[in-house]
FIKOL-46658 format. One line per 4 residues: number of its first residue (from 1); for each residue x, y, z of C-alpha. Coordinates in steps of 0.1 Angstrom, whole numbers. Layout:
NUM	X,Y,Z; ... $
***
This chain:
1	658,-364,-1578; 651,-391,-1606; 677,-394,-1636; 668,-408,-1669 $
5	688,-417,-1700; 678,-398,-1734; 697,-406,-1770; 695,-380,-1795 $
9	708,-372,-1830; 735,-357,-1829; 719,-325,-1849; 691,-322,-1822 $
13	722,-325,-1787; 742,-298,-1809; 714,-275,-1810; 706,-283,-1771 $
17	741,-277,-1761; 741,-244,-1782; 709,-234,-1763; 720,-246,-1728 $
21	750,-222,-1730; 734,-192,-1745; 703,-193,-1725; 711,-210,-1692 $
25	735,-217,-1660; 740,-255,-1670; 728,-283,-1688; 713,-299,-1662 $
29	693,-267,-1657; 690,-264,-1694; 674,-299,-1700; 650,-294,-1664 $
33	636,-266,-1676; 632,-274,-1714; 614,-306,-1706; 588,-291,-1682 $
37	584,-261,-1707; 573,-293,-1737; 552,-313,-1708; 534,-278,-1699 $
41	528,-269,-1737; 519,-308,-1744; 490,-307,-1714; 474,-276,-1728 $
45	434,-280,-1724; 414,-276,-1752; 389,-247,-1744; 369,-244,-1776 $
49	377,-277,-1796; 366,-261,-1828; 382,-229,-1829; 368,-200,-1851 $
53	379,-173,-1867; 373,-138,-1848; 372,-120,-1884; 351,-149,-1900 $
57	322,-144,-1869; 325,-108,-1878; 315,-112,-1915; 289,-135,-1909 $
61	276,-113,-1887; 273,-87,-1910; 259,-105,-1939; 230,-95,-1954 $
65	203,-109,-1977; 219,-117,-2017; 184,-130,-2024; 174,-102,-2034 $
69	192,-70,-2055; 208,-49,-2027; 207,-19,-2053; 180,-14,-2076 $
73	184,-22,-2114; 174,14,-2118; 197,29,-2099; 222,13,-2121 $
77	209,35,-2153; 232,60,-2165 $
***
């Protein structure tokens, strides 16, 4: 199995060691499995590369005409 060498703050090994004994068996487990979780989220392939707003399409989709009064200026005699 391949070994690397990693330096980090001491702020960002704290929280890892905090994690590594809450969530898992050992650290070595801890820091295999956090580093394939970050490469699997990091190679995440872009489906739609301009992503839209499922409420936005709705309203556009049920837009109508403002070029013309919707409501009659008569209707809005008293």
């Amino acid at each position: 199995m391949p070994t690397f060498e990693l330096n980090l703050s001491d702020d960002v090994y704290a929280e890892f060691q905090q994690l590594a004994d809450e969530e898992f068996v050992s650290e070595e487990q801890a820091a295999e499995d956090l580093i394939a979780s970050g490469i699997e989220a990091y190679n995440v392939s872009v489906v739609d590369e301009e992503p839209r707003d499922e409420m936005l399409d709705g309203a556009e989709n049920n837009m109508f005409d403002t070029a013309e009064d919707p409501g009659s200026i008569e209707d809005d005699r008293l």
